[in-house]
N, CA, C and O atoms as a GROMACS GRO file, in nm:
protein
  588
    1UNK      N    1  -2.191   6.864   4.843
    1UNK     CA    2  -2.137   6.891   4.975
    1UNK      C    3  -2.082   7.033   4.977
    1UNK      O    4  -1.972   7.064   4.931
    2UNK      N    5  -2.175   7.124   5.039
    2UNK     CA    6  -2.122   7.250   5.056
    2UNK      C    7  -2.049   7.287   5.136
    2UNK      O    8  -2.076   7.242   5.247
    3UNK      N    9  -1.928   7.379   5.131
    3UNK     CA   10  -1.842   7.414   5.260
    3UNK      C   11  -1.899   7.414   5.374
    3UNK      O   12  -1.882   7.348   5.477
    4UNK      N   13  -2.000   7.533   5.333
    4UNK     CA   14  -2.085   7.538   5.494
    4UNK      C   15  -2.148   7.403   5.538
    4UNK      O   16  -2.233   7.401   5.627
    5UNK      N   17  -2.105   7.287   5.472
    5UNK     CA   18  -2.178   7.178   5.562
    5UNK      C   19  -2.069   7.057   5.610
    5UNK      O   20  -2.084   6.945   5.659
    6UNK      N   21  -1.961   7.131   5.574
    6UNK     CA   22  -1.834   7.042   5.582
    6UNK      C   23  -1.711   7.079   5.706
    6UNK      O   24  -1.596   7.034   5.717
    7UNK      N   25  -1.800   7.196   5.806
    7UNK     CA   26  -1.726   7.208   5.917
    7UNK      C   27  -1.675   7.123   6.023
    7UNK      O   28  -1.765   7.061   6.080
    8UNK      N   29  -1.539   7.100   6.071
    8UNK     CA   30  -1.490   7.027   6.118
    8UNK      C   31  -1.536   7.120   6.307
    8UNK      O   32  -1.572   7.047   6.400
    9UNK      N   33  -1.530   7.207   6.319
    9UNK     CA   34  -1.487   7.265   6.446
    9UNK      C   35  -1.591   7.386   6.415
    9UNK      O   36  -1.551   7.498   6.381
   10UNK      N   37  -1.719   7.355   6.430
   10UNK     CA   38  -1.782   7.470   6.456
   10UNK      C   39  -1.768   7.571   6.590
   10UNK      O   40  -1.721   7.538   6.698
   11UNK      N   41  -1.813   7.682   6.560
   11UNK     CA   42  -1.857   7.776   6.695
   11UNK      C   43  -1.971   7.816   6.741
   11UNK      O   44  -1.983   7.914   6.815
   12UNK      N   45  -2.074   7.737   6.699
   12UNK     CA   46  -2.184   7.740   6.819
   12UNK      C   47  -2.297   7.608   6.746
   12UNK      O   48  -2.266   7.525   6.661
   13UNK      N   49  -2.410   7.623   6.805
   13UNK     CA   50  -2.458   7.493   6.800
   13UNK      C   51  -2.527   7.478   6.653
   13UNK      O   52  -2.506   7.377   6.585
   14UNK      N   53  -2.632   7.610   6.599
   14UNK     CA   54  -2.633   7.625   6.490
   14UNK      C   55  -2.536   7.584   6.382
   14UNK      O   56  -2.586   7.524   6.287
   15UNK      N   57  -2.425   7.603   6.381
   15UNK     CA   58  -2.294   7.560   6.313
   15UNK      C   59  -2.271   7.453   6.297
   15UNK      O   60  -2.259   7.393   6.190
   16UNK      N   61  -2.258   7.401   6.439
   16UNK     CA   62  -2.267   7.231   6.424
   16UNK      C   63  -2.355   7.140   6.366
   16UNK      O   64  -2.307   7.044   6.305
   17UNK      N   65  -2.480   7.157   6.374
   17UNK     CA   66  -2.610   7.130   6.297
   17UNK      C   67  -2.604   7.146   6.158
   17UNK      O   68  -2.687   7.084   6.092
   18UNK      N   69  -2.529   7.210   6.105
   18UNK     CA   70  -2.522   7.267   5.920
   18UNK      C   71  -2.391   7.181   5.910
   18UNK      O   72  -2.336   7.180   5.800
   19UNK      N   73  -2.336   7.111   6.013
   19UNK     CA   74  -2.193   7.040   6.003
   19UNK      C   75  -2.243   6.871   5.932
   19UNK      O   76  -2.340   6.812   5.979
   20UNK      N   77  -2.189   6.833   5.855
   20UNK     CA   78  -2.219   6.669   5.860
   20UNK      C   79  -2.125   6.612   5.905
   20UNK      O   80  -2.172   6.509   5.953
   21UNK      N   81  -1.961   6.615   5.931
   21UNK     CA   82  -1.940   6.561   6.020
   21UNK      C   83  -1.943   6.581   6.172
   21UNK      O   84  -1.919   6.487   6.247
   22UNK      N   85  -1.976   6.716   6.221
   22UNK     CA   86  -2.009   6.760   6.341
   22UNK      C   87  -2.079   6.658   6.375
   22UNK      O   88  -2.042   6.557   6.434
   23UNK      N   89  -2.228   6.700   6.316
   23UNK     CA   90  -2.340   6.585   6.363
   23UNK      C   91  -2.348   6.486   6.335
   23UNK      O   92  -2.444   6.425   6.382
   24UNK      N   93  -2.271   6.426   6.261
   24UNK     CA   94  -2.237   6.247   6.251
   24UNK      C   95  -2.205   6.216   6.414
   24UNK      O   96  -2.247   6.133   6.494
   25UNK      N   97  -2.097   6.344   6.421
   25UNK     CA   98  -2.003   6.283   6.539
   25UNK      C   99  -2.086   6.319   6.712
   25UNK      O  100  -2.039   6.286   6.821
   26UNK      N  101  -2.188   6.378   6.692
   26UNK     CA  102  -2.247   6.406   6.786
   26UNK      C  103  -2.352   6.314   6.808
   26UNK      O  104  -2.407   6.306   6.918
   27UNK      N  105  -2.395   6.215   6.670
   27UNK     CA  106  -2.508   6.143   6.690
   27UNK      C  107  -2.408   6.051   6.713
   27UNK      O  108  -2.474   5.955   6.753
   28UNK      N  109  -2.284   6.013   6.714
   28UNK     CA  110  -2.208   5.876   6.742
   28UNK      C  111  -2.248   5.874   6.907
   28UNK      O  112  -2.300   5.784   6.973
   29UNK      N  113  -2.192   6.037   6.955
   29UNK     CA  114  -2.188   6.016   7.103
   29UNK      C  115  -2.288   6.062   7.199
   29UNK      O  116  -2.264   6.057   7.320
   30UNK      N  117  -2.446   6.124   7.134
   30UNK     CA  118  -2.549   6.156   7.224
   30UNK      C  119  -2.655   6.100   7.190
   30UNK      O  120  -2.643   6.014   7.103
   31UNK      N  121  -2.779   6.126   7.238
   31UNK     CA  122  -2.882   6.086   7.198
   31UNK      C  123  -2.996   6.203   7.128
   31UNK      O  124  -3.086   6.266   7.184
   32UNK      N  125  -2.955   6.202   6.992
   32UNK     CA  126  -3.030   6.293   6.936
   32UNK      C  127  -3.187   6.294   6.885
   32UNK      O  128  -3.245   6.351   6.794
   33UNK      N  129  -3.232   6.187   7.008
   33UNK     CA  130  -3.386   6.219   7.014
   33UNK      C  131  -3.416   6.334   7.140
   33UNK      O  132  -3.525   6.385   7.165
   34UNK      N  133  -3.303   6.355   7.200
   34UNK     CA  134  -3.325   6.430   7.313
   34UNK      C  135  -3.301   6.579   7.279
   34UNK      O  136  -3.214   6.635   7.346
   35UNK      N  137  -3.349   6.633   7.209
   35UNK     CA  138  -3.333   6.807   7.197
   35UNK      C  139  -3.218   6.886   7.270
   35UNK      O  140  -3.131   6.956   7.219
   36UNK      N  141  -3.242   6.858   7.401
   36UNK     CA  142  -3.167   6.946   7.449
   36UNK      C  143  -2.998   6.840   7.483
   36UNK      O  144  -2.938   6.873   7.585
   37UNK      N  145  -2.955   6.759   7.423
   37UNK     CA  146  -2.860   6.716   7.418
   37UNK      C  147  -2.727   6.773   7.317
   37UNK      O  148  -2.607   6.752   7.332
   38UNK      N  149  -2.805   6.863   7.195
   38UNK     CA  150  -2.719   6.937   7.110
   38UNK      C  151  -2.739   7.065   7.154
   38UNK      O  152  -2.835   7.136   7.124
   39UNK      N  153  -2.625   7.103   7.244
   39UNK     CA  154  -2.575   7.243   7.314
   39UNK      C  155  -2.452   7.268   7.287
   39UNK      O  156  -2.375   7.205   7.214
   40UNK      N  157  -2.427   7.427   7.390
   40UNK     CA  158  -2.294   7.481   7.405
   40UNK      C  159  -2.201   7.354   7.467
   40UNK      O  160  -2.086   7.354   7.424
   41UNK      N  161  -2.225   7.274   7.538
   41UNK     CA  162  -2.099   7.173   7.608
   41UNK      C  163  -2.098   7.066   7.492
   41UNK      O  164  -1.995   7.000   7.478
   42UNK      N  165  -2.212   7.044   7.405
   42UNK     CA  166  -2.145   6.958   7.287
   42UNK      C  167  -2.074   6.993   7.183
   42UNK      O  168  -1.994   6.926   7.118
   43UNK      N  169  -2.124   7.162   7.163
   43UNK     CA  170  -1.993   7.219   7.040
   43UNK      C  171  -1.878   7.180   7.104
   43UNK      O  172  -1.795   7.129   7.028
   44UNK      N  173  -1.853   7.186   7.200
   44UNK     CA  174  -1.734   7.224   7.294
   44UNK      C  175  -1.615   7.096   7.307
   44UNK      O  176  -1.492   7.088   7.308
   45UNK      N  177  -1.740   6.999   7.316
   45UNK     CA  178  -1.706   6.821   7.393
   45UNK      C  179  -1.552   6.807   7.290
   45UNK      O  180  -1.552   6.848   7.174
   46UNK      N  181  -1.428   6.745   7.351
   46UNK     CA  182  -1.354   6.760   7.283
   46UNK      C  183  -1.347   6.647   7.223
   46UNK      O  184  -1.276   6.639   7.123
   47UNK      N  185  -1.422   6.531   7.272
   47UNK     CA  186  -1.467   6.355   7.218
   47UNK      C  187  -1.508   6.428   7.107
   47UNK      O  188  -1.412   6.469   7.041
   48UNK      N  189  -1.625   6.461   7.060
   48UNK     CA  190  -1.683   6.556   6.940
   48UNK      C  191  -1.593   6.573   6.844
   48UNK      O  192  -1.571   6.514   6.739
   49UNK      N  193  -1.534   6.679   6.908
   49UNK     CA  194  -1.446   6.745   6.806
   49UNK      C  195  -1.336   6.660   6.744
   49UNK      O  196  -1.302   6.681   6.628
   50UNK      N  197  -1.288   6.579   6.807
   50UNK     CA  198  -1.157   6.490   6.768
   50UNK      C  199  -1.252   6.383   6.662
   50UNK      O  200  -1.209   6.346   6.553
   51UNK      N  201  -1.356   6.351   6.704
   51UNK     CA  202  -1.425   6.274   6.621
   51UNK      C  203  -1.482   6.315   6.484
   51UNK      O  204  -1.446   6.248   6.387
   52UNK      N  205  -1.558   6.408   6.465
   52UNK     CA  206  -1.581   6.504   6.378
   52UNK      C  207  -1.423   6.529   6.290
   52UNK      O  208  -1.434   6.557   6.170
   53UNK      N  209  -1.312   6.520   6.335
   53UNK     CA  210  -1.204   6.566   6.232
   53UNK      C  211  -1.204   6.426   6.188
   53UNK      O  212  -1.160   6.436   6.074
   54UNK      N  213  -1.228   6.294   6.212
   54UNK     CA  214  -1.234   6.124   6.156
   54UNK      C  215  -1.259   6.100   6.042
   54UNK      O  216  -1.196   6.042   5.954
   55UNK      N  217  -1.433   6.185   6.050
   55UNK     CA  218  -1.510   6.177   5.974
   55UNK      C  219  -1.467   6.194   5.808
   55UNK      O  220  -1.395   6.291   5.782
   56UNK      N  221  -1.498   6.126   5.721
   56UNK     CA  222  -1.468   6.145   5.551
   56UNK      C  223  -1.603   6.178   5.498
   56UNK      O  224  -1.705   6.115   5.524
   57UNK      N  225  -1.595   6.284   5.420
   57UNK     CA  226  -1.712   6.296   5.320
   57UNK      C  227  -1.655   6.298   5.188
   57UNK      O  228  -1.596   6.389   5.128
   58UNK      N  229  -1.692   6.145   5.143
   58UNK     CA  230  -1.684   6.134   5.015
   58UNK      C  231  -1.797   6.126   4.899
   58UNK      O  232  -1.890   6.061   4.948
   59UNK      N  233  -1.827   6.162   4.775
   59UNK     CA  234  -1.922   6.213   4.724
   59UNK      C  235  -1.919   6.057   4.674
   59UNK      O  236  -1.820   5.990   4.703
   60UNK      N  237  -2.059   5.982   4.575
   60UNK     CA  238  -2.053   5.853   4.571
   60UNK      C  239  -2.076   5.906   4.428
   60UNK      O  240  -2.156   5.999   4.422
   61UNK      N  241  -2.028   5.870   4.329
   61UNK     CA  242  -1.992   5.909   4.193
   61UNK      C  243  -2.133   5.847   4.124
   61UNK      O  244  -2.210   5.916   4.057
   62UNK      N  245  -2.153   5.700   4.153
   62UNK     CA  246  -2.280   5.620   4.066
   62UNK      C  247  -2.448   5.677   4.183
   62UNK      O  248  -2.559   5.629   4.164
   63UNK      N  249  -2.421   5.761   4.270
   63UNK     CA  250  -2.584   5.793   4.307
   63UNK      C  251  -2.640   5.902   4.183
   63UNK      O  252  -2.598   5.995   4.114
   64UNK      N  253  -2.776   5.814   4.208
   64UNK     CA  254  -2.882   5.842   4.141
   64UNK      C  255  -2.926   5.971   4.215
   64UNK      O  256  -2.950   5.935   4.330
   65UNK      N  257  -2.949   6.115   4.204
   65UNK     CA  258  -3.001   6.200   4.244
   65UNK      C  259  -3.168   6.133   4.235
   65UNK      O  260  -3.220   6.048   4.164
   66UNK      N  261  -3.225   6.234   4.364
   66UNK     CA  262  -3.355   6.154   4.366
   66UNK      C  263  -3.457   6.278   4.409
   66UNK      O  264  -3.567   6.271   4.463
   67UNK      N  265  -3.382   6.392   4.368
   67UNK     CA  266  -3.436   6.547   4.414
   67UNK      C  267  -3.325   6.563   4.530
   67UNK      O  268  -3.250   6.483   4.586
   68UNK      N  269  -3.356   6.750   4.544
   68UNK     CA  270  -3.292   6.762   4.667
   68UNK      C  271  -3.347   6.751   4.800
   68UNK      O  272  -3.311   6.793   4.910
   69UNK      N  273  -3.454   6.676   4.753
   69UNK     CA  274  -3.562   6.677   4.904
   69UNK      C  275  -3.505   6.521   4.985
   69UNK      O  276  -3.517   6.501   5.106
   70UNK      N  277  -3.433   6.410   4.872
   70UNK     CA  278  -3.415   6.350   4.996
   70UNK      C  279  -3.250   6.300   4.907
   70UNK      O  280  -3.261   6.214   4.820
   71UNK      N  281  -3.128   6.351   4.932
   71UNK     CA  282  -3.018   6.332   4.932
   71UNK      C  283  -2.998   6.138   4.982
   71UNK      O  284  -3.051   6.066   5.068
   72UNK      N  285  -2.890   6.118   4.869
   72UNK     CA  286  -2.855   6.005   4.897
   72UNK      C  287  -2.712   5.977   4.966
   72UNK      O  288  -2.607   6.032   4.934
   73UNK      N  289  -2.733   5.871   5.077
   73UNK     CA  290  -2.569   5.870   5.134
   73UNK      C  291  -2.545   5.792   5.163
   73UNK      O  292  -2.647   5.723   5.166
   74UNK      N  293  -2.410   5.701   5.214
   74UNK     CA  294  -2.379   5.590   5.252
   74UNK      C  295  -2.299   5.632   5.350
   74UNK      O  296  -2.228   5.733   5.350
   75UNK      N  297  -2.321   5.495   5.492
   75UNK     CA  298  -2.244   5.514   5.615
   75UNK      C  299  -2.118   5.448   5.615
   75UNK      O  300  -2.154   5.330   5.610
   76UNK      N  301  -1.990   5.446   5.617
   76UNK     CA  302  -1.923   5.353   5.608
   76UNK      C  303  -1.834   5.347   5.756
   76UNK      O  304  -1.726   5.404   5.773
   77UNK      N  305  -1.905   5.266   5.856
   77UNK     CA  306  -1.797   5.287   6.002
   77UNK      C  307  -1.699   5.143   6.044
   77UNK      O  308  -1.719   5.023   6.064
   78UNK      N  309  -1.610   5.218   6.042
   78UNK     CA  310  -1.488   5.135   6.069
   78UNK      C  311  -1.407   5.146   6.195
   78UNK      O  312  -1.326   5.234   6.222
   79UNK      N  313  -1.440   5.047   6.265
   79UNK     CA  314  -1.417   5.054   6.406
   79UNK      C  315  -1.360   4.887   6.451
   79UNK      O  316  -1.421   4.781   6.433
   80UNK      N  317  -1.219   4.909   6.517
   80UNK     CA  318  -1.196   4.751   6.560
   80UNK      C  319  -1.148   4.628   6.477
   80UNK      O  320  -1.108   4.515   6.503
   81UNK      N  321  -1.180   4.727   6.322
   81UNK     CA  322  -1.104   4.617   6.254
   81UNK      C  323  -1.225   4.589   6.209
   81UNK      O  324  -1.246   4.468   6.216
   82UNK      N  325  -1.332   4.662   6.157
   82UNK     CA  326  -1.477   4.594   6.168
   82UNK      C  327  -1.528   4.682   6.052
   82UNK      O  328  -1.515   4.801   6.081
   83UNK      N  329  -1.580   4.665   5.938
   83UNK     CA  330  -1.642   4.762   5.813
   83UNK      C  331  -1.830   4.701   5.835
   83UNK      O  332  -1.880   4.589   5.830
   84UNK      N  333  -1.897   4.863   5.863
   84UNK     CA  334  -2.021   4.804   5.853
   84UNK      C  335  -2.039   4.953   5.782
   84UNK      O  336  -1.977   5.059   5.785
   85UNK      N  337  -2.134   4.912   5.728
   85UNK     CA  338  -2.206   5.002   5.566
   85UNK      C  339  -2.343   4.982   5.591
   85UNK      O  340  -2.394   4.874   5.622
   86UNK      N  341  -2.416   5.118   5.573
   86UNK     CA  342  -2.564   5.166   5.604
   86UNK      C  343  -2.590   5.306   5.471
   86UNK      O  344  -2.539   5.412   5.436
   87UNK      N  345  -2.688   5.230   5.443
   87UNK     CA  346  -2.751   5.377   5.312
   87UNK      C  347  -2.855   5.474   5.391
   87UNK      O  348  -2.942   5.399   5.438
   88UNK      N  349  -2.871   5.552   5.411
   88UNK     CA  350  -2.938   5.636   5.502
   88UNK      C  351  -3.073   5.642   5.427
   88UNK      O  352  -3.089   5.633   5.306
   89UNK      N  353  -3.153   5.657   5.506
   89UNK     CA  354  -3.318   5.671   5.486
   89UNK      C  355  -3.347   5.786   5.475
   89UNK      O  356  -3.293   5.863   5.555
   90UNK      N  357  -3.447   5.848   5.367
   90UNK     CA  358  -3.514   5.978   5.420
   90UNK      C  359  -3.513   6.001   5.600
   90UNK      O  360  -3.497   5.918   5.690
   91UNK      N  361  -3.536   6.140   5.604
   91UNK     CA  362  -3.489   6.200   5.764
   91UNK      C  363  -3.631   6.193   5.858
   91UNK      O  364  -3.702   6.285   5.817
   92UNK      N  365  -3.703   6.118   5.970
   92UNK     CA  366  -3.821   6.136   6.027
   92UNK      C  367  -3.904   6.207   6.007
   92UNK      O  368  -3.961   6.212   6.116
   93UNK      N  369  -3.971   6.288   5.921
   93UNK     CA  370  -4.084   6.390   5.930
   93UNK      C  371  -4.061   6.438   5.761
   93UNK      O  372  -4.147   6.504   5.703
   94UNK      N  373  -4.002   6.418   5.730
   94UNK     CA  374  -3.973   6.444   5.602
   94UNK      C  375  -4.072   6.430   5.455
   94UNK      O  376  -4.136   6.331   5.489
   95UNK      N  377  -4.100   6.449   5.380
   95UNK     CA  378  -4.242   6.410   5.299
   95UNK      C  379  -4.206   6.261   5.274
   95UNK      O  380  -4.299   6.182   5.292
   96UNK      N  381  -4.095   6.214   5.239
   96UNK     CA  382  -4.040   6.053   5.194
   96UNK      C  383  -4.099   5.947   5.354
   96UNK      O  384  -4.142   5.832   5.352
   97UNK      N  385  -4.077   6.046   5.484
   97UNK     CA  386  -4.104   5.972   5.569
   97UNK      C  387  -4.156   6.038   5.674
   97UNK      O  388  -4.098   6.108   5.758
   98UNK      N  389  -4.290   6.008   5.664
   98UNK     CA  390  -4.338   6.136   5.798
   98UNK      C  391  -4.370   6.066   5.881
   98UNK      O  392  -4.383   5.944   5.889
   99UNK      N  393  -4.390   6.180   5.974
   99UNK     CA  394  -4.426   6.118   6.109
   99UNK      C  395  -4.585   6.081   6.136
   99UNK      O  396  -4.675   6.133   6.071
  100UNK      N  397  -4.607   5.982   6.242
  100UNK     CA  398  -4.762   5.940   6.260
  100UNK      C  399  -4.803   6.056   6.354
  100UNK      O  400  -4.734   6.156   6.372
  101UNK      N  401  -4.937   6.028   6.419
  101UNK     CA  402  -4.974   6.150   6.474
  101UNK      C  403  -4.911   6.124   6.615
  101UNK      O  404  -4.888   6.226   6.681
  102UNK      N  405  -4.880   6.000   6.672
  102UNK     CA  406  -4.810   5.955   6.794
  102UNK      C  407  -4.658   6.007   6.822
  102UNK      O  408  -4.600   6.050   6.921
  103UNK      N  409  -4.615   5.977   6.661
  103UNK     CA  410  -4.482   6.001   6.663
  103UNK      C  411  -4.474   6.155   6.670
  103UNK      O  412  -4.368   6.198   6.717
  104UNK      N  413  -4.565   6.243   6.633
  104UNK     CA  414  -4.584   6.430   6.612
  104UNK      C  415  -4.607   6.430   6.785
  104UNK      O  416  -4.541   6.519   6.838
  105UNK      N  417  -4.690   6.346   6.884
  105UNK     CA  418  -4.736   6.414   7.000
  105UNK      C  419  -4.582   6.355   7.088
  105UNK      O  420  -4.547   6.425   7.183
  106UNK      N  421  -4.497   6.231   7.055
  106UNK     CA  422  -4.392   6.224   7.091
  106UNK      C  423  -4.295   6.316   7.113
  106UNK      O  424  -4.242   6.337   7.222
  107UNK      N  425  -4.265   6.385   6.987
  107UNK     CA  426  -4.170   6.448   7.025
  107UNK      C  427  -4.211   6.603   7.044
  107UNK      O  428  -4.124   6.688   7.066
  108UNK      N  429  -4.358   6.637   7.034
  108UNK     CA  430  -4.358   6.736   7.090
  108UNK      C  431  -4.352   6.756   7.244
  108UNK      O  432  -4.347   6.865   7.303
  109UNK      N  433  -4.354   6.639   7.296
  109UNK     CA  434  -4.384   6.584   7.449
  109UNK      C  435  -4.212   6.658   7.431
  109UNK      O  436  -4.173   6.773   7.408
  110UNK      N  437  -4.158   6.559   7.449
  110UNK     CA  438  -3.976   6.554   7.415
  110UNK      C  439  -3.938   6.714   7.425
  110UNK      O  440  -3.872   6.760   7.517
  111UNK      N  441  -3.991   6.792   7.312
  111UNK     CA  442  -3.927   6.947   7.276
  111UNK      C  443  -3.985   7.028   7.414
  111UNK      O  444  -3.900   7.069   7.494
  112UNK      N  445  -4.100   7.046   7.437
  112UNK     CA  446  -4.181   7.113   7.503
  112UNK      C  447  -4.161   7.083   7.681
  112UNK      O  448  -4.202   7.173   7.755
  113UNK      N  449  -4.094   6.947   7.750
  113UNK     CA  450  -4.076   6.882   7.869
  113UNK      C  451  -4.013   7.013   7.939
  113UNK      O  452  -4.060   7.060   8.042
  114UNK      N  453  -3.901   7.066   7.872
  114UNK     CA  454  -3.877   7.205   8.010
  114UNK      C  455  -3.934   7.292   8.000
  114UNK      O  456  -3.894   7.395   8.054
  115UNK      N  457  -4.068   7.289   7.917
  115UNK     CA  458  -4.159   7.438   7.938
  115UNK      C  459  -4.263   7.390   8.006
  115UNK      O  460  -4.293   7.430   8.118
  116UNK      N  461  -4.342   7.278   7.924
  116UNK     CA  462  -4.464   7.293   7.960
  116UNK      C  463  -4.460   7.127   8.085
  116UNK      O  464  -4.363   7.051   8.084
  117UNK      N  465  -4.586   7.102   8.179
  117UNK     CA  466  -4.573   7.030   8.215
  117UNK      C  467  -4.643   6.899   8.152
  117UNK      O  468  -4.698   6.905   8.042
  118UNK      N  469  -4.639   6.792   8.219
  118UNK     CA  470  -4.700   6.674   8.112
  118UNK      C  471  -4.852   6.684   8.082
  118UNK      O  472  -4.901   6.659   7.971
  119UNK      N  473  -4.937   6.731   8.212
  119UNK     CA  474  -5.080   6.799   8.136
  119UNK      C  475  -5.075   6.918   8.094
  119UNK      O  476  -5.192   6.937   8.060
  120UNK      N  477  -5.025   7.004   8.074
  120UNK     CA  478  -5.048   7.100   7.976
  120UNK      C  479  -5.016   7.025   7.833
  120UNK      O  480  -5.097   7.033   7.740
  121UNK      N  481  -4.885   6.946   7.822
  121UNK     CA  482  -4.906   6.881   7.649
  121UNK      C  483  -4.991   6.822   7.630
  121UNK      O  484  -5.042   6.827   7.518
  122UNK      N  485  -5.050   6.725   7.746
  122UNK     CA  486  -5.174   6.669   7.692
  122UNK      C  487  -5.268   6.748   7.647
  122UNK      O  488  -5.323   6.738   7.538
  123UNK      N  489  -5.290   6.825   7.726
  123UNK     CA  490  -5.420   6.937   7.681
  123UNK      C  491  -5.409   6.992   7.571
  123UNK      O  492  -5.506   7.000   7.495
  124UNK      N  493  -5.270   7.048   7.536
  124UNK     CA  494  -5.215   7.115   7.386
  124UNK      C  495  -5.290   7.002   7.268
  124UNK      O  496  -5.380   7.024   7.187
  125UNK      N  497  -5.208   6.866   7.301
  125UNK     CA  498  -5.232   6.778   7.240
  125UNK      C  499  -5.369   6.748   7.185
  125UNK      O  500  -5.396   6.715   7.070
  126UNK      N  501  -5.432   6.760   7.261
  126UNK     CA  502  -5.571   6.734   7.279
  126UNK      C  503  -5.629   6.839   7.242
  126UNK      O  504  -5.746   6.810   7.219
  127UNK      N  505  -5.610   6.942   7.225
  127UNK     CA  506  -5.683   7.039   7.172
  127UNK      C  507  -5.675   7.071   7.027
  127UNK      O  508  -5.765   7.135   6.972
  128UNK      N  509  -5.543   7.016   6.947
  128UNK     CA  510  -5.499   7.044   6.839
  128UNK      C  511  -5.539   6.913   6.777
  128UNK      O  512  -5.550   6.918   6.655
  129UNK      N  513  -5.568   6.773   6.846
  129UNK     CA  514  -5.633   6.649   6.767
  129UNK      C  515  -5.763   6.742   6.761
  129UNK      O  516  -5.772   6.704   6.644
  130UNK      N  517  -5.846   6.807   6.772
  130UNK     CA  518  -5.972   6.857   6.795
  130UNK      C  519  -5.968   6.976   6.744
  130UNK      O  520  -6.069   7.041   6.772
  131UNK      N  521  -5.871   7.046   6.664
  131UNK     CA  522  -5.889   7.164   6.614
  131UNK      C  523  -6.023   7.184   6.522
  131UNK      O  524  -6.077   7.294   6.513
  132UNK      N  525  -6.064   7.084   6.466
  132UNK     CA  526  -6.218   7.105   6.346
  132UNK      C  527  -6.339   7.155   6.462
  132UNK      O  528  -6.417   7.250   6.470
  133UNK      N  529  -6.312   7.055   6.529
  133UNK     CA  530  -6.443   7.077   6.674
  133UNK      C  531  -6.460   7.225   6.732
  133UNK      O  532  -6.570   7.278   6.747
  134UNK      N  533  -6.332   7.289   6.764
  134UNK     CA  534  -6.309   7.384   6.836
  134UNK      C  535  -6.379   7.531   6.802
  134UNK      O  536  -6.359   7.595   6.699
  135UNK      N  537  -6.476   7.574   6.925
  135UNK     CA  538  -6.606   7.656   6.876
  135UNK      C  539  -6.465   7.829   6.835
  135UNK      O  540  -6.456   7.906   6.740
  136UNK      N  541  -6.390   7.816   6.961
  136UNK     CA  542  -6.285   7.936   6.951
  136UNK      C  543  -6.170   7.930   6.971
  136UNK      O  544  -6.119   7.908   7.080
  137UNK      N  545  -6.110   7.951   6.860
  137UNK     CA  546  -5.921   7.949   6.903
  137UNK      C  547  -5.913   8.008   7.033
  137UNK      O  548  -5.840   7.945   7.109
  138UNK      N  549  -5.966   8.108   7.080
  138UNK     CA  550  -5.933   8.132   7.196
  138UNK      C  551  -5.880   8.048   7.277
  138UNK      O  552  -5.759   8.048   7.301
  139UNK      N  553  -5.997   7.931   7.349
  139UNK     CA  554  -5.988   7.810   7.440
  139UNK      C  555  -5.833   7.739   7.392
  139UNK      O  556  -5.769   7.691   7.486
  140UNK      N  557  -5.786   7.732   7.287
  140UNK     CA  558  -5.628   7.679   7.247
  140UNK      C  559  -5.565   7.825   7.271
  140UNK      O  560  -5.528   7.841   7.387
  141UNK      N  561  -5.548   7.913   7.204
  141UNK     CA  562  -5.406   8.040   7.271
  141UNK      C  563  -5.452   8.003   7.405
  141UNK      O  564  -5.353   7.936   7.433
  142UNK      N  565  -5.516   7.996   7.496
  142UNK     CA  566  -5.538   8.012   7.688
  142UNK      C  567  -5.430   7.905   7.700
  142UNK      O  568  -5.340   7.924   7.782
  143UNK      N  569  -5.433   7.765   7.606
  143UNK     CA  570  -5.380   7.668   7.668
  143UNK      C  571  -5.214   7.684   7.636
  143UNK      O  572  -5.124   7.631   7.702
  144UNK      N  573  -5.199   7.758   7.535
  144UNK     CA  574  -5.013   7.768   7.476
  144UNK      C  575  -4.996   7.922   7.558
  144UNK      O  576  -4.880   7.945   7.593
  145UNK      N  577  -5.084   8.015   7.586
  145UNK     CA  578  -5.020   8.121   7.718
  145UNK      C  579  -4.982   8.038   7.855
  145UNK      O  580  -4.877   8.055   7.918
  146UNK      N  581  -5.059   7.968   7.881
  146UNK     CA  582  -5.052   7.911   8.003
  146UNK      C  583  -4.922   7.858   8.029
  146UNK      O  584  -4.889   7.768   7.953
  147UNK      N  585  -4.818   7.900   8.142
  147UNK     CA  586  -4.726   7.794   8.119
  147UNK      C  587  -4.677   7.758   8.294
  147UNK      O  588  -4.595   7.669   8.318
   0.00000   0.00000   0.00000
């Protein structure tokens, strides 16, 4: 657990993201399949921040290192008088757990929604399932200039 990942009160969103309890406390209160849900008004959110100072990072003395590619951790939330405990999984896309090609056109749908419109990702989409086929990159850059 490095300092830089042990910020209580970051200052911008980058910051918060390198935070583990930041983003514990941001995935308690947003929906972090939604991209644009980790912003300037969530560094900010003072629910966040009060929550994020809650947070304990304690190191677990008997984990088995398993590389640094997939860190081991345990959740321990205590709420209400209530102890529930969760070991965390490799992270979505990760080599331990990747994504399918549905789950890759998902959330590029997701990242891409305030740029591009829903047929242009299809088309993206569709052009990049078909990259072997494709006589000229050209016909794909036309479709990622296009916006």
């Amino acid at each position: 657990m490095e300092e830089r990942h042990t910020v209580r009160a970051p200052q911008s969103v980058m910051g918060g993201q390198y935070s583990l309890p930041f983003t514990t406390a941001v995935a308690l209160t947003r929906d972090l399949s939604n991209p644009l849900s980790y912003n300037d008004a969530t560094v900010q959110d003072p629910v966040v921040r009060a929550l994020a100072q809650r947070i304990e990072l304690v190191p677990l003395e008997d984990a088995v290192p398993e590389g640094p590619a997939s860190p081991q951790a345990e959740i321990l939330l205590e709420y209400a008088g209530q102890r529930y405990t969760l070991s965390t999984q490799p992270y979505k896309g990760s080599p331990q757990n990747p994504f399918t090609w549905e789950e890759v056109c998902d959330k590029f749908r997701r990242f891409t929604a305030p740029m591009l419109s829903a047929r242009q990702a299809t088309a993206l989409i569709d052009a990049v399932s078909a990259l072997e086929q494709v006589g000229d990159m050209a016909e794909v850059a036309q479709l990622v200039a296009r916006r």
